[in-house]
DODO-125769 format. One record per atom (N, C-alpha, C): residue number from 1; atom name; x, y, z. Coordinates in Angstrom, 2 decimals. Example, Ala and Ser with C-alpha at 12.3 -4.5 7.8 and 13.67 -1.06 7.14 Angstrom:
// residues 2
(r 1, N, (13.19, -5.69, 7.80))
(r 1, CA, (12.30, -4.50, 7.80))
(r 1, C, (13.20, -3.30, 7.80))
(r 2, N, (12.85, -2.25, 7.08))
(r 2, CA, (13.67, -1.06, 7.14))
(r 2, C, (12.90, 0.03, 7.87))
END
This chain:
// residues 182
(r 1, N, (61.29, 9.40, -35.62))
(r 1, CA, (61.14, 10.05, -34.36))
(r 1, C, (62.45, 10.17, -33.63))
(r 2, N, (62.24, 10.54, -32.61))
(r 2, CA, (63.17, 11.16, -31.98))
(r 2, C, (63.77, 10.20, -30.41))
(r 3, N, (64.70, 9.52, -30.43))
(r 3, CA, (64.53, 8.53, -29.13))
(r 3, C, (64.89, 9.18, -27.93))
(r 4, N, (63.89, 9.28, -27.26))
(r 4, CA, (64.02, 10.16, -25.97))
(r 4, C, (65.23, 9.29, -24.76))
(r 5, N, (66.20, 9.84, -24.35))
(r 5, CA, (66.92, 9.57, -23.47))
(r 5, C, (67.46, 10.45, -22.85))
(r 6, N, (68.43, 10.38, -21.46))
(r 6, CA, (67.96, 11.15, -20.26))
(r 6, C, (69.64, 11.97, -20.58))
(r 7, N, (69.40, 13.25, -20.87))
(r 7, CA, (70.26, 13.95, -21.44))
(r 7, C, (71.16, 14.31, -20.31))
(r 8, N, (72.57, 14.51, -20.75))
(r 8, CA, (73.56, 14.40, -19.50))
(r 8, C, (74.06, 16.28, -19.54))
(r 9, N, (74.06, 16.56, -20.82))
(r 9, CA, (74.27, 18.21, -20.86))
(r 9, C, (73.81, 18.83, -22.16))
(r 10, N, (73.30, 19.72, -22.14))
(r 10, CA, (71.96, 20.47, -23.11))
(r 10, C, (72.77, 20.78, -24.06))
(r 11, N, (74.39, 20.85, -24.76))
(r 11, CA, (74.84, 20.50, -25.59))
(r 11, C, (74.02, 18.96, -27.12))
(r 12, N, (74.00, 18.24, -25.66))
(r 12, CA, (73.74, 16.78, -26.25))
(r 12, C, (71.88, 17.22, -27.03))
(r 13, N, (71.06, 18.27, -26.70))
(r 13, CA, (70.11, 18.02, -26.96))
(r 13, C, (70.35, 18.84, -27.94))
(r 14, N, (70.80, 19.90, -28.51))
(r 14, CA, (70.84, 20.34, -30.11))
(r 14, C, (72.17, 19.62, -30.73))
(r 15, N, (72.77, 18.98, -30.35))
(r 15, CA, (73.30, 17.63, -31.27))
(r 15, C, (72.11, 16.00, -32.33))
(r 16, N, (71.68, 16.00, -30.91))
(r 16, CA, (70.32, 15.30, -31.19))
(r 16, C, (69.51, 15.79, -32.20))
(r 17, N, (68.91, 16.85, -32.02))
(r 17, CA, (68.28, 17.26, -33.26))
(r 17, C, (68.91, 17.70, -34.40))
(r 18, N, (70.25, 17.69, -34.32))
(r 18, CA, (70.75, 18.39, -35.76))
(r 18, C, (71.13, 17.14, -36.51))
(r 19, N, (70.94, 15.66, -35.51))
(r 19, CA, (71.37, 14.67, -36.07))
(r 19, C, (70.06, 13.97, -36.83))
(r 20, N, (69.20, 14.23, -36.13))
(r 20, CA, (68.11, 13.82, -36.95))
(r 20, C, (67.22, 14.71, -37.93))
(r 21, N, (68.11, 15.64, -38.03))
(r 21, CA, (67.18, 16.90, -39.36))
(r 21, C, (66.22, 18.03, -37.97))
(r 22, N, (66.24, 18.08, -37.37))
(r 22, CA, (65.25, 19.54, -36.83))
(r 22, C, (66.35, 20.26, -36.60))
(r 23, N, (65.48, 21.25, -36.74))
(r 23, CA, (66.03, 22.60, -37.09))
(r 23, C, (65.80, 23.23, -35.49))
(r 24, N, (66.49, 23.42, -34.47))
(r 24, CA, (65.86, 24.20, -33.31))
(r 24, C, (66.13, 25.59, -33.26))
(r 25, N, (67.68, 26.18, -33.27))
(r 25, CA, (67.84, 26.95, -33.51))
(r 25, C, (68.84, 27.41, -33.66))
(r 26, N, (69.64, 29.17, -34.47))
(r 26, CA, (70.18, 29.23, -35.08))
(r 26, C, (71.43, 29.16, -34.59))
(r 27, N, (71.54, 29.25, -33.56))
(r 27, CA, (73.17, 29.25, -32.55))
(r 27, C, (72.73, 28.88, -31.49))
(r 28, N, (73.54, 27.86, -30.62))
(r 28, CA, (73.72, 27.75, -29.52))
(r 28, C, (74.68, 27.64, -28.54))
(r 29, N, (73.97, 28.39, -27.37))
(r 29, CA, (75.01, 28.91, -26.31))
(r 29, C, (75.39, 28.34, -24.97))
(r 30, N, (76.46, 27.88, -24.43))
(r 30, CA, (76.29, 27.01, -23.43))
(r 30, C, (76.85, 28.34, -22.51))
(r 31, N, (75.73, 28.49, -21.15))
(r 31, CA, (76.18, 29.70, -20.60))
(r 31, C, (76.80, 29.20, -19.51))
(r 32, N, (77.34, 29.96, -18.36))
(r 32, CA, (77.85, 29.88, -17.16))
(r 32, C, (76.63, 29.23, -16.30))
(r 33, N, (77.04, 29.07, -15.14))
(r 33, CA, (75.64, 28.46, -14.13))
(r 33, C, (75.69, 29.63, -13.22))
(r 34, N, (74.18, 29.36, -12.55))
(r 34, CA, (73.48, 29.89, -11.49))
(r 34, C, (73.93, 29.66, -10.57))
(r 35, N, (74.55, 30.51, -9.71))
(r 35, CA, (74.87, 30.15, -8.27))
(r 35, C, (73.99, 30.82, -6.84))
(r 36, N, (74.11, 30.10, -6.34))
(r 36, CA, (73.05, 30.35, -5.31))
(r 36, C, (74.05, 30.97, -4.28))
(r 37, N, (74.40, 32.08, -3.69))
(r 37, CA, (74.75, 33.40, -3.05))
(r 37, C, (76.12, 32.76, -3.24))
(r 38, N, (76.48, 33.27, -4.44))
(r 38, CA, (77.85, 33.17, -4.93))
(r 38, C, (78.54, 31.41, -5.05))
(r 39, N, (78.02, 30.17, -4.52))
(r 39, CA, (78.33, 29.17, -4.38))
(r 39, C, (77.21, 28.61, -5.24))
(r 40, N, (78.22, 27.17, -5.15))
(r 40, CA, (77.25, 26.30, -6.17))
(r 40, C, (75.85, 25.75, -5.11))
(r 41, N, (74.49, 25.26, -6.19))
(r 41, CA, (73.86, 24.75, -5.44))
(r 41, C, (73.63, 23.43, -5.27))
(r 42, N, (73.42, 22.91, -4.11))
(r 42, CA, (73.43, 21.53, -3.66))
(r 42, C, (72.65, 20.79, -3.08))
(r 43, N, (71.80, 19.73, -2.91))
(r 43, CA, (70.60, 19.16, -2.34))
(r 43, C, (71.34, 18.97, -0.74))
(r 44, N, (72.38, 18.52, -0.72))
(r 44, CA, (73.20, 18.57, 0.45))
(r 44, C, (73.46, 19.38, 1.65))
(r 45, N, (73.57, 20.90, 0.97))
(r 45, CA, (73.64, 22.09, 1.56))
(r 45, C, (72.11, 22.78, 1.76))
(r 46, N, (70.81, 21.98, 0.78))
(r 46, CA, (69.70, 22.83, 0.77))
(r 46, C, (69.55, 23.90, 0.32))
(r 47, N, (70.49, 24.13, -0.63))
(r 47, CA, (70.28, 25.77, -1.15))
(r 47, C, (69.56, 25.81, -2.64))
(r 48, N, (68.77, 24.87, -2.74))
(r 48, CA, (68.30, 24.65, -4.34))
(r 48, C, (67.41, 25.19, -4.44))
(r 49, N, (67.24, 26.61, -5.14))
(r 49, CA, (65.94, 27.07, -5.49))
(r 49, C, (65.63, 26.40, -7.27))
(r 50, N, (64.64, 26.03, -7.12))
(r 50, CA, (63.88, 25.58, -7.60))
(r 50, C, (62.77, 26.25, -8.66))
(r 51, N, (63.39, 26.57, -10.37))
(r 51, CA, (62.76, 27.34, -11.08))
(r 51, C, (60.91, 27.33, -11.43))
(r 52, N, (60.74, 25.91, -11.10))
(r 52, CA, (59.13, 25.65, -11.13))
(r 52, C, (58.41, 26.66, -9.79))
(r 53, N, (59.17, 26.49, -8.86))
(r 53, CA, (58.85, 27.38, -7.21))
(r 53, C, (58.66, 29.10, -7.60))
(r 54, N, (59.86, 29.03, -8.18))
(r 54, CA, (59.55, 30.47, -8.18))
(r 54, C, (58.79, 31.06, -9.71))
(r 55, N, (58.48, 30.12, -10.82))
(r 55, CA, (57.37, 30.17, -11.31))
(r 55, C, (56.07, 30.36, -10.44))
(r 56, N, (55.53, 29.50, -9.68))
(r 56, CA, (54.39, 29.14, -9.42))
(r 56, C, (54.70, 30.83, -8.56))
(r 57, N, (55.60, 30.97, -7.85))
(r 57, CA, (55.51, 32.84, -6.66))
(r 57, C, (54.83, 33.85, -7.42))
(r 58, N, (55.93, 34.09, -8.61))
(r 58, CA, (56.37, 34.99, -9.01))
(r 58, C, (55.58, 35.24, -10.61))
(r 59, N, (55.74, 34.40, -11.15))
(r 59, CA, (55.24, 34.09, -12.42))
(r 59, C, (56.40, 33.71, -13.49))
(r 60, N, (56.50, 33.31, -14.56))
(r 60, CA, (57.42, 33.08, -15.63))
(r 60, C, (58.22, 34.04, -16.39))
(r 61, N, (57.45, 35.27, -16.56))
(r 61, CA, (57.66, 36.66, -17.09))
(r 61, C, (58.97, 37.00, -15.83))
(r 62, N, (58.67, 37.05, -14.85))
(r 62, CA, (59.52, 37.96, -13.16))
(r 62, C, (60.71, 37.29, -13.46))
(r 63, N, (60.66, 35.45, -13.67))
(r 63, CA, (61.83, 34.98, -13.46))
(r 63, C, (63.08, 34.91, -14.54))
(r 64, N, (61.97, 35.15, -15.84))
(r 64, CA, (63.19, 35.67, -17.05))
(r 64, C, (63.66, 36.63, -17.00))
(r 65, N, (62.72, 37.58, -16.60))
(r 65, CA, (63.21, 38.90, -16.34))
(r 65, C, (64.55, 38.82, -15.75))
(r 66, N, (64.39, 38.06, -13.83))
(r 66, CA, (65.55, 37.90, -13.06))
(r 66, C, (66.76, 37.28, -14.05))
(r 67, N, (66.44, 36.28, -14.39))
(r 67, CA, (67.49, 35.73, -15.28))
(r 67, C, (68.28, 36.44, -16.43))
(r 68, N, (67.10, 37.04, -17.02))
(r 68, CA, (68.53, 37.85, -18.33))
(r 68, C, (69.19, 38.82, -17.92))
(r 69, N, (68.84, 39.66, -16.59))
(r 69, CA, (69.08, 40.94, -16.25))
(r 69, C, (70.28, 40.19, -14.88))
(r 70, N, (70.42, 38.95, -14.37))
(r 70, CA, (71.72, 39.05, -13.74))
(r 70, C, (72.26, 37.66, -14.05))
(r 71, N, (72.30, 37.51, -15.11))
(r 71, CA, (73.69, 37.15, -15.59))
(r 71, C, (74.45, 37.40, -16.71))
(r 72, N, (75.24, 37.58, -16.38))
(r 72, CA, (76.01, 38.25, -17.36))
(r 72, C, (76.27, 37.54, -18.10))
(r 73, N, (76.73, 37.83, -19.07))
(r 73, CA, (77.39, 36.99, -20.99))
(r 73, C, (78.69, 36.35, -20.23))
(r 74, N, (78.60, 34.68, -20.62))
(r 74, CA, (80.15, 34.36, -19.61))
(r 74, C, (80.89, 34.75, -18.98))
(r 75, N, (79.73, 34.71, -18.03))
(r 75, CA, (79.52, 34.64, -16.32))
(r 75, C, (78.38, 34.47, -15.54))
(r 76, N, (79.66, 33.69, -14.32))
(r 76, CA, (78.31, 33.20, -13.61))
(r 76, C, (77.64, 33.86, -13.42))
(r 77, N, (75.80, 33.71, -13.05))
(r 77, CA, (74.81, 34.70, -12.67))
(r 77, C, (74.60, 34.07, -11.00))
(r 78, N, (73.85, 34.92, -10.05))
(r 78, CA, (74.23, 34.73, -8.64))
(r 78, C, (72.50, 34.93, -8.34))
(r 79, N, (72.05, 34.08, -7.45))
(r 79, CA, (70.98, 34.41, -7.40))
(r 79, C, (70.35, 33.42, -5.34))
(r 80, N, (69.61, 34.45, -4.90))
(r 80, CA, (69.05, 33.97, -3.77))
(r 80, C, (67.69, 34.56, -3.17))
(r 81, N, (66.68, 34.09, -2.86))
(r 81, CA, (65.37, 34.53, -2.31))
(r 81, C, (65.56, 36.31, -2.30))
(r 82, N, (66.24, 36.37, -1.63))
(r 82, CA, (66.47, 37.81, -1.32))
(r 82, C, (66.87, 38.65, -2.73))
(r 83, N, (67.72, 38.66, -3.38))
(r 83, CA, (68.30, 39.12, -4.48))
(r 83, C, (67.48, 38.93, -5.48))
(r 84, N, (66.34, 37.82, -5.48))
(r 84, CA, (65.27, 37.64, -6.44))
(r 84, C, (64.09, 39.14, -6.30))
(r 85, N, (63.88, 38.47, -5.05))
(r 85, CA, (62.30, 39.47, -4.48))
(r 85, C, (62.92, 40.95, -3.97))
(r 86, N, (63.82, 41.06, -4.37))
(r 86, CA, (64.10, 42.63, -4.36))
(r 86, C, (64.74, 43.05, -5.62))
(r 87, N, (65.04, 42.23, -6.12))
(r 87, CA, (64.74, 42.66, -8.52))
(r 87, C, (63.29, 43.43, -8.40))
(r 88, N, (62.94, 41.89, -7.82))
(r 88, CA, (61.41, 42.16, -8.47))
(r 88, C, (60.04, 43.25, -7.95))
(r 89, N, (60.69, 43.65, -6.75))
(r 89, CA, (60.10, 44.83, -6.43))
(r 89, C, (60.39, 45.91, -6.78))
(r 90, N, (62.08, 46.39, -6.90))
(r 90, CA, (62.42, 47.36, -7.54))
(r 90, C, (62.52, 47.52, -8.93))
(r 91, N, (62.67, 46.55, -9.81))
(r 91, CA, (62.69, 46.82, -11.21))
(r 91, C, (61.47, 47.04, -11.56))
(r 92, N, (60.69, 45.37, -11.29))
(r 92, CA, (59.28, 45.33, -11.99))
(r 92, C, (58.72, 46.02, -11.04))
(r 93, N, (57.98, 46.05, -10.12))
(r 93, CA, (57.01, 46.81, -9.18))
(r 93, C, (57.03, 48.13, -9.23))
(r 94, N, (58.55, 48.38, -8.38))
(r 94, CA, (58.54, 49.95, -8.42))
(r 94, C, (58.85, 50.67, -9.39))
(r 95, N, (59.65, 50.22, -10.46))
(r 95, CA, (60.31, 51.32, -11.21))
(r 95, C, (59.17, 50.79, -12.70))
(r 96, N, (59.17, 49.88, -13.62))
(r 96, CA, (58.38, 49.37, -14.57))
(r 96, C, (56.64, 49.18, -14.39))
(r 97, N, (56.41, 48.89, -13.05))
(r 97, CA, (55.23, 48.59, -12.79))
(r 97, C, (54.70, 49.92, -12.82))
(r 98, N, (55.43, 51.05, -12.03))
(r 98, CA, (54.52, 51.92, -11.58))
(r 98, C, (54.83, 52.86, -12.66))
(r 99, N, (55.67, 53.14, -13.39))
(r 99, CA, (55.79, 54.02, -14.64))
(r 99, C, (54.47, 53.53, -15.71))
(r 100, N, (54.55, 52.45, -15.60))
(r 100, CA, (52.66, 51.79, -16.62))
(r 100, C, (52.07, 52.46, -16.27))
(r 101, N, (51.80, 52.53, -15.03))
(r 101, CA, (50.45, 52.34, -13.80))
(r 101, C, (49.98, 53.92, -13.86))
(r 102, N, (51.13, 54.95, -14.01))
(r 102, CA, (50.92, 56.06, -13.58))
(r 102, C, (50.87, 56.52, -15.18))
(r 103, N, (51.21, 56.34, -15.85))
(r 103, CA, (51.10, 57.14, -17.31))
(r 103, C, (49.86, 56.62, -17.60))
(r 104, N, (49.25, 54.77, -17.62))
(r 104, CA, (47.90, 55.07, -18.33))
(r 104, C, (46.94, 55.75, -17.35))
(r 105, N, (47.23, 55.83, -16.54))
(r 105, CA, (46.22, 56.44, -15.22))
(r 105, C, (45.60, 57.95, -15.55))
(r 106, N, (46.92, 58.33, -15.86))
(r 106, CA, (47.06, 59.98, -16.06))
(r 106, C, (46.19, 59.99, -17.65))
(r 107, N, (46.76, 59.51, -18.25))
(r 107, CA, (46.74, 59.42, -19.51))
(r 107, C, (45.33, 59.42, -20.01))
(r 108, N, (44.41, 58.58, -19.31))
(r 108, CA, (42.80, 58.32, -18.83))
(r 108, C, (42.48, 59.30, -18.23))
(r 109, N, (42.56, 59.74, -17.04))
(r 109, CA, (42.17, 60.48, -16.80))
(r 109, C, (42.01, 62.47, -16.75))
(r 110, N, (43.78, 62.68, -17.27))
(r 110, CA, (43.84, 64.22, -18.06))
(r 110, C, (43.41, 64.26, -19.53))
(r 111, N, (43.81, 63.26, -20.08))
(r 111, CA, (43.61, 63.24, -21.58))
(r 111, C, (42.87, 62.62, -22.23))
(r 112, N, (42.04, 62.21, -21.77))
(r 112, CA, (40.93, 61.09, -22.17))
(r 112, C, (40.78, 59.90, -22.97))
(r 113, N, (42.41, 59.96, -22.45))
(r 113, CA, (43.21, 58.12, -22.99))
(r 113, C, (43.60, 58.30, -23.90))
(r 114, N, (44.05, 59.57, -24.81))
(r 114, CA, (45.16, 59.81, -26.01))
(r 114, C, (45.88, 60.90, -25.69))
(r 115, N, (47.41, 61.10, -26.39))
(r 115, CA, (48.51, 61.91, -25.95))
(r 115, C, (48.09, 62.28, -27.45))
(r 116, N, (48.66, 64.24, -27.75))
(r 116, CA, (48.90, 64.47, -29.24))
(r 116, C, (50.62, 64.29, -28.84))
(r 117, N, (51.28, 64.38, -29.55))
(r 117, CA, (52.68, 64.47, -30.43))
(r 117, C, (52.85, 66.07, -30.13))
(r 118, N, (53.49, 66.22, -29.39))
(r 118, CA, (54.50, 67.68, -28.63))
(r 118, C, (54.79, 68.44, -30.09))
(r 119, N, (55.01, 69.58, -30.26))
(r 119, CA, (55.45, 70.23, -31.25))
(r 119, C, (56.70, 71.29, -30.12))
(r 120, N, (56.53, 71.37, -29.49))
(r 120, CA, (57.52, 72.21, -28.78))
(r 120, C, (58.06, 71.48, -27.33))
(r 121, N, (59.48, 71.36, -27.48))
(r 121, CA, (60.07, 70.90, -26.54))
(r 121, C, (60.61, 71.52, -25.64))
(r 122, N, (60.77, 71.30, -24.40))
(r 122, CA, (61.45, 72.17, -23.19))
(r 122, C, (62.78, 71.27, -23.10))
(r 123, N, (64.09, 71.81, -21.94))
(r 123, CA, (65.13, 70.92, -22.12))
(r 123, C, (65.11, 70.37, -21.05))
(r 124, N, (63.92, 69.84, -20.14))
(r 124, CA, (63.65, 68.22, -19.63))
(r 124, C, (63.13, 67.28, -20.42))
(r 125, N, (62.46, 67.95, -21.61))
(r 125, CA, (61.81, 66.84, -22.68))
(r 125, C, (63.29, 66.77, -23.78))
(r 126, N, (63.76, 67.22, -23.60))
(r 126, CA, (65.29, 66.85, -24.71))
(r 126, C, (66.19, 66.23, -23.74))
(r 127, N, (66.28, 66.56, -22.47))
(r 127, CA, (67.12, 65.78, -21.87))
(r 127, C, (66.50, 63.86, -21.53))
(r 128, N, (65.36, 63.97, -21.66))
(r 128, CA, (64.85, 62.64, -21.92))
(r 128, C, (64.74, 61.92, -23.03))
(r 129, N, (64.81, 62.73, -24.18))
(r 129, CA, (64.84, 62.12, -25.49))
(r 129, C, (66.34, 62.09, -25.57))
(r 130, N, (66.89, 62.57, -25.08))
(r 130, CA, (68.85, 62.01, -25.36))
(r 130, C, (68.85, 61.07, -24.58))
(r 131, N, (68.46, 60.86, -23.32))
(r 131, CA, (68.29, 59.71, -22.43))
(r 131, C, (68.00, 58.16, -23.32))
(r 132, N, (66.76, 58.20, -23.31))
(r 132, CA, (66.41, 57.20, -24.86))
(r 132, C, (66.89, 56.74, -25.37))
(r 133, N, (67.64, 58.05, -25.99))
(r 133, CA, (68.27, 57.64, -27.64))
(r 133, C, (69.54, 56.81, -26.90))
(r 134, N, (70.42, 57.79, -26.31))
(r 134, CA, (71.61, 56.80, -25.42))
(r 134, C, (71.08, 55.53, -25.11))
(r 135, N, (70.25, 55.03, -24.05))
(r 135, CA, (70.37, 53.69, -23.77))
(r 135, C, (69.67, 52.85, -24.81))
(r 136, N, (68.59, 53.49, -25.71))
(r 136, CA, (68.42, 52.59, -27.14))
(r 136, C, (69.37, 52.01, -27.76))
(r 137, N, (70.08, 53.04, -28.13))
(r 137, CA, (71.69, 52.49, -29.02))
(r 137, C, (72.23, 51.69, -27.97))
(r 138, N, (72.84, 52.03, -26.99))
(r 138, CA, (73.33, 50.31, -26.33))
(r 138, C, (72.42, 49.74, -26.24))
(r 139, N, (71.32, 49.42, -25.85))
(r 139, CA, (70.60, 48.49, -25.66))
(r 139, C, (70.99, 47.44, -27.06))
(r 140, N, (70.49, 47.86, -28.52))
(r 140, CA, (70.74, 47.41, -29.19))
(r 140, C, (72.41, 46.76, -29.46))
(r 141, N, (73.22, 47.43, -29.05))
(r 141, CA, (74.66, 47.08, -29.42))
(r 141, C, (74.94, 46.12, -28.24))
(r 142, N, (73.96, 46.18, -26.95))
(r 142, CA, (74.63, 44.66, -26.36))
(r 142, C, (73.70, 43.69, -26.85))
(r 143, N, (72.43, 43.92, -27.28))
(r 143, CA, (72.03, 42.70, -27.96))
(r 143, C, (72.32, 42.37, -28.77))
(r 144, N, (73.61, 42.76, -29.57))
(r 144, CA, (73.85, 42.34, -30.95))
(r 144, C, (75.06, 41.10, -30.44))
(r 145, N, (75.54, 41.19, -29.37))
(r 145, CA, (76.93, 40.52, -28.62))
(r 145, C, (76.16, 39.71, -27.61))
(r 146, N, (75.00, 39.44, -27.37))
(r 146, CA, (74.48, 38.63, -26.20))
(r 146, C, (75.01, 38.95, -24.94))
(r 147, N, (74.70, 40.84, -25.20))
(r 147, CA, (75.00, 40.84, -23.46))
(r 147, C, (73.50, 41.24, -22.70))
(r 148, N, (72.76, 40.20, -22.57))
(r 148, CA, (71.47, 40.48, -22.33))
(r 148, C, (71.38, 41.45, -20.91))
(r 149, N, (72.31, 41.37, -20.04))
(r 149, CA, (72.22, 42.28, -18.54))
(r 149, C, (72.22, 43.14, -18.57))
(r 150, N, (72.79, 43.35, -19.83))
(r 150, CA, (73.77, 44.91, -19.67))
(r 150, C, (72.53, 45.62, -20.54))
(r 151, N, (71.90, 44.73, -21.67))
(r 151, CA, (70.70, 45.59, -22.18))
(r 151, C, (69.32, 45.81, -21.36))
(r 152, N, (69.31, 44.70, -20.37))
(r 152, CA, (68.18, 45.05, -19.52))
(r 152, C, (67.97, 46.22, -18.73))
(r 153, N, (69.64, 46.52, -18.60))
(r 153, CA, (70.14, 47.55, -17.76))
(r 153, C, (69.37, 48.60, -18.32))
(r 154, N, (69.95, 48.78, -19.62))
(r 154, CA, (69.63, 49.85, -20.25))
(r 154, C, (67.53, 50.20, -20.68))
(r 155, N, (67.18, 48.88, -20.35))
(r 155, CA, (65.30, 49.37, -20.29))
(r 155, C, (65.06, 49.93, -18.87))
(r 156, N, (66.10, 49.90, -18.22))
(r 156, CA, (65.45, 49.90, -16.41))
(r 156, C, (65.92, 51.29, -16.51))
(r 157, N, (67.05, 51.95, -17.25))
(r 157, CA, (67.60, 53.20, -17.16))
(r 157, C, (66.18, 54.50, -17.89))
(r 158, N, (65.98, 53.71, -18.52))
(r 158, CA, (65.11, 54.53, -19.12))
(r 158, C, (63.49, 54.78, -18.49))
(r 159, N, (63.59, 53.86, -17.80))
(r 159, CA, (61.84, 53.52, -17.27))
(r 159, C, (62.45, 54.23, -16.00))
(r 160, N, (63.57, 54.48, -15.20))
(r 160, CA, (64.09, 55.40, -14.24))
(r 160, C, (63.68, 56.99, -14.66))
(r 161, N, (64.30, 56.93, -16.17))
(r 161, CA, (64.46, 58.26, -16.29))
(r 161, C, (62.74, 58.78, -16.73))
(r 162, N, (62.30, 57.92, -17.44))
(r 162, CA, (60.60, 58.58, -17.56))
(r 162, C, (59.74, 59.04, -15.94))
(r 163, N, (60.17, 57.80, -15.06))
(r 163, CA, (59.69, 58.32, -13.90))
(r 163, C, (60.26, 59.33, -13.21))
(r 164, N, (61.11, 59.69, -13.34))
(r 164, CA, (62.06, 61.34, -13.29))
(r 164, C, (61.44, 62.27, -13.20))
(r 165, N, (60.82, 62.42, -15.17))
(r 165, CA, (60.22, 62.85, -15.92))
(r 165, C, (59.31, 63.49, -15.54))
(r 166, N, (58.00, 62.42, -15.42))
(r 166, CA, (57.05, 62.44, -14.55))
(r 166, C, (56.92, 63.57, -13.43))
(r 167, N, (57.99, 63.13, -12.38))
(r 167, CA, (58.00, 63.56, -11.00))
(r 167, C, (58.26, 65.29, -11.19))
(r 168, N, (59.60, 65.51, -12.30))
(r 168, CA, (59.76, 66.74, -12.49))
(r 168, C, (58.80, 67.60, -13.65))
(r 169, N, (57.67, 67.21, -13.61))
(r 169, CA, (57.14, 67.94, -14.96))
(r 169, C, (55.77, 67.67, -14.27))
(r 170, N, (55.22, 67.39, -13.41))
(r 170, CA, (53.98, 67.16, -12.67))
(r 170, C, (52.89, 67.22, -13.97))
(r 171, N, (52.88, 66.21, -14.43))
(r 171, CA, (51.57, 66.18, -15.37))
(r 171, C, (50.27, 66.80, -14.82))
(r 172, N, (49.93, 66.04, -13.61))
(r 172, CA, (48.54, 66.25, -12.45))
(r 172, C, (48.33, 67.64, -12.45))
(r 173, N, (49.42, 68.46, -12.19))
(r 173, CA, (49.06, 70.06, -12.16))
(r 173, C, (48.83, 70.60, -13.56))
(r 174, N, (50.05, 70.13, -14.42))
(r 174, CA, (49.59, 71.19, -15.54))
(r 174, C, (47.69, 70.73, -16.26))
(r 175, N, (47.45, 69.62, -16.15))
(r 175, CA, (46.52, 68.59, -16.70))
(r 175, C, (45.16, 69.70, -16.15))
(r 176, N, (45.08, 70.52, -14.62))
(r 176, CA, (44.35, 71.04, -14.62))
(r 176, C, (43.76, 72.19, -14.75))
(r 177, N, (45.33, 72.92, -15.91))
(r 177, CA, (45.23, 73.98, -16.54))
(r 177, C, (44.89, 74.12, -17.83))
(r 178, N, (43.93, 74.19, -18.44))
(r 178, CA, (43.29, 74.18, -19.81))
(r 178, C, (44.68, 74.42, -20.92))
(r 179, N, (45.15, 75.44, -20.00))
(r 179, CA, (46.29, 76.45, -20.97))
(r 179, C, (47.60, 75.56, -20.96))
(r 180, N, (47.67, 74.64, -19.96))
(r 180, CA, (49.23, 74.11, -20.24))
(r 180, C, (49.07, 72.87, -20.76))
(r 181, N, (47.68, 72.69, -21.22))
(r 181, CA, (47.90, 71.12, -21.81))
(r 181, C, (48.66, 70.97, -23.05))
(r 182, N, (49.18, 70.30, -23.19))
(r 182, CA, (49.62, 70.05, -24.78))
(r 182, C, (48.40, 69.89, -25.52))
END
């Protein structure tokens, strides 16, 4: 077994296991710290937010989210009430939440919950599929370097540009023309 003792830096805990045979995982990364509005945080100063807290707000999903999307690959990440709950309204809520919300909506209710596959494209539907394709390929090329921010960037660019999309191509109207449905 494994003798549990009170670990001084998370280095020491995949040392530990590589000393006793587990396998945790394949690289590890010791990142920059969290600073709370640009400064360190301190029980002293009261500025300790508290990752269980904003679990229990927010949920676990919101706060990874917050986390991979602002900090950067060695560097510090910066984080405060405010800078949290306005991620999380504008990324997840407004821009991710409501791009779901409004495609299966539509999607249910013009199409009777299935899309066919376009055979003819206009050049707002090509200017969105270059959109895509661009932030796909980085997306992938900063995850290949652990730049997780910079790829989050690139899902939020795209869930921007579908709601674009959307706005400029009014599904709702054509949906109640027999003739312009796809």
């Amino acid at each position: 077994g494994i003798e549990h003792k009170t670990v001084h830096h998370e280095n020491e805990i995949a040392q530990n296991f590589a000393k006793t045979g587990h396998e945790v995982v394949d690289c590890w990364f010791h990142l920059e710290h969290l600073m709370f509005d640009g400064g360190k945080m301190s029980k002293s100063k009261g500025n300790i937010i508290y990752a269980d807290e904003l679990v229990k707000e927010f949920g676990s999903d919101a706060v990874r989210y917050y986390l991979l999307s602002e900090m950067p690959f060695a560097q510090d990440g910066n984080i405060t009430f405010e800078t949290f709950i306005n991620k999380y309204n504008t990324d997840l809520a407004n821009n991710i939440g409501n791009l779901v919300n409004r495609t299966i909506a539509m999607t249910n209710k013009y199409f009777g919950g299935s899309v066919t596959k376009p055979t003819n494209f206009t050049e707002l539907d090509n200017d969105l599929i270059n959109t895509i394709n661009t932030a796909k390929d980085s997306y992938f090329k900063n995850m290949e370097v652990y730049h997780n921010a910079e790829a989050v960037d690139k899902i939020v660019t795209i869930c921007k540009r579908l709601n674009k999309y959307i706005d400029e191509t009014t599904p709702w109207v054509l949906a109640k023309n027999e003739e312009d449905k796809p």
